[in-house]
C-alpha positions as CSV (number, residue, x, y, z in Angstrom):
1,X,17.3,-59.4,22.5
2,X,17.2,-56.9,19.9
3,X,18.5,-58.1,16.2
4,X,20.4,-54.9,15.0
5,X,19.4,-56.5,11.2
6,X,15.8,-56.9,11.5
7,X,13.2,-54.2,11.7
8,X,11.2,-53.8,14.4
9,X,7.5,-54.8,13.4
10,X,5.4,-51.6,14.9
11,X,2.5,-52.1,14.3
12,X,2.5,-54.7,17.2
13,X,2.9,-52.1,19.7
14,X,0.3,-49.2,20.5
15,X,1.6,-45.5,19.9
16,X,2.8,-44.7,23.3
17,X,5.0,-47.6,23.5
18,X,6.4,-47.7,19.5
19,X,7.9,-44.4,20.3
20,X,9.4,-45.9,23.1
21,X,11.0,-48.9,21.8
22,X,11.6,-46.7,19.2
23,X,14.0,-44.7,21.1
24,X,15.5,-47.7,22.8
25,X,16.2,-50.0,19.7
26,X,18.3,-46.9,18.6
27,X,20.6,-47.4,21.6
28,X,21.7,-50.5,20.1
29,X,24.0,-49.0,17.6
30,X,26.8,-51.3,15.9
31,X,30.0,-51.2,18.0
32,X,32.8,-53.8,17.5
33,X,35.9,-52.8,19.5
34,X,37.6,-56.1,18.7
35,X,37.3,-54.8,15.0
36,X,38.8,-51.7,15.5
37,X,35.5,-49.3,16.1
38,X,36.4,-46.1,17.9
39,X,34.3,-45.3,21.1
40,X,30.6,-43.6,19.2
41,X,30.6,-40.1,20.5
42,X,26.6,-40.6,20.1
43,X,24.7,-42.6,23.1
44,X,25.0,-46.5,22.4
45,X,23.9,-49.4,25.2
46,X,26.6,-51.4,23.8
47,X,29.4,-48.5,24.0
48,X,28.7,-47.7,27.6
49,X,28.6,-51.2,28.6
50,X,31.9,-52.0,27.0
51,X,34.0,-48.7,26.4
52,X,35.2,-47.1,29.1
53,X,35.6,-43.1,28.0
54,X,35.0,-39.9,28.2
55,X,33.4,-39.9,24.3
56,X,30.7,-42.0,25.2
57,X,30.1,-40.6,29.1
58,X,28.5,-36.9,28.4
59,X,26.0,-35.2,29.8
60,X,24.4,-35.3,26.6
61,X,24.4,-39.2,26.4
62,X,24.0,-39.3,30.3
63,X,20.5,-37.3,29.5
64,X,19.4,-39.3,26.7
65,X,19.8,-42.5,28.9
66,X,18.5,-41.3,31.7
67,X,15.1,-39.9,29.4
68,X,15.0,-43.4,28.1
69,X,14.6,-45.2,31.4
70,X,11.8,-42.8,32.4
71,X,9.9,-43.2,29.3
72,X,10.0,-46.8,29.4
73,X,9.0,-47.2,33.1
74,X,6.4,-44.4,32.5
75,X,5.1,-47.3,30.2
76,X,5.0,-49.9,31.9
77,X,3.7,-48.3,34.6
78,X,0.7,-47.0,32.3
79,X,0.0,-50.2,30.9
80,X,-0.1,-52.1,34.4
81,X,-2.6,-49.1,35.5
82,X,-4.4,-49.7,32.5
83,X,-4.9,-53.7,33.1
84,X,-6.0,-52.7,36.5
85,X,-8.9,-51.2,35.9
C-alpha cells in the first residue's frame, strides 16, 4: 500500500524502476468524495476506481494509465530476465 504521507525512499530502487514507481506513486493523488472533492480532471488510481465521470475518463488519463502498466510490466519483465541469467 502506498502512504500518500511518506516519501518514497529511492534510493532502494535501481534507476529503471525509481522512475517507475515514480510515475505510479503519483497516481495516488488525494481524493475524498465523502468530503466533498470534485472528480480530479488529472489521472488518479483512486478517482477512477471510485468516480464514475467523464472528468476523470480521457484519452489523456486513459494514455497515462495505459503507459503506466507497460512501463511497470516492462520492469518486471527486465528484472526476472535479469535473475535468469
Amino acid at each position: 500500500m502506498v502512504d500518500q504521507n511518506r516519501p518514497i525512499d529511492w534510493k532502494k530502487f535501481p534507476t529503471h524502476l525509481a522512475f517507475v514507481i515514480g510515475a505510479i506513486s503519483a497516481n495516488y493523488g488525494q481524493y475524498y468524495p465523502e468530503n466533498g472533492d470534485k472528480i480530479p480532471k488529472k489521472y488518479s488510481r483512486h478517482a477512477t476506481a471510485h468516480g464514475l465521470s467523464s472528468r476523470q475518463y480521457s484519452k489523456l488519463n486513459s494514455l497515462i494509465a495505459l503507459m503506466t502498466v507497460v512501463s511497470l510490466l516492462k520492469s518486471v519483465e527486465t528484472s526476472f530476465i535479469k535473475k535468469s541469467n
